[in-house]
C-alpha positions, 0 to 999 in steps of 0.5 A, a space after each residue: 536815984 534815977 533808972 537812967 543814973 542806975 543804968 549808967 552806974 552799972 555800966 561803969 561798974 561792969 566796964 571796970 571789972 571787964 577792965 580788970 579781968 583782961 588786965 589779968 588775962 593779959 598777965 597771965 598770957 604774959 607768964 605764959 610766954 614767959 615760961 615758953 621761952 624759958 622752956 624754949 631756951 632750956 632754962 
């Protein structure tokens, strides 16, 4: 495998999992809000 391959194998391989990460951040800010309005409302 060439370094470049290499290179370009992990970049794909860390935009994945940055991918990943902010799908889940996403969520729980989701359930963040989820759970402020349900508060806001007293519910």
């Amino acid at each position: 495998m060439l370094e470049a391959e290499r290179k370009d194998l992990l970049s794909k391989i860390t935009d994945e999992n940055q991918a990943r990460l902010t799908a889940i951040y996403h969520e729980i800010q989701l359930t963040q809000t989820i759970y402020q309005l349900k508060y806001t409302l007293n519910r």
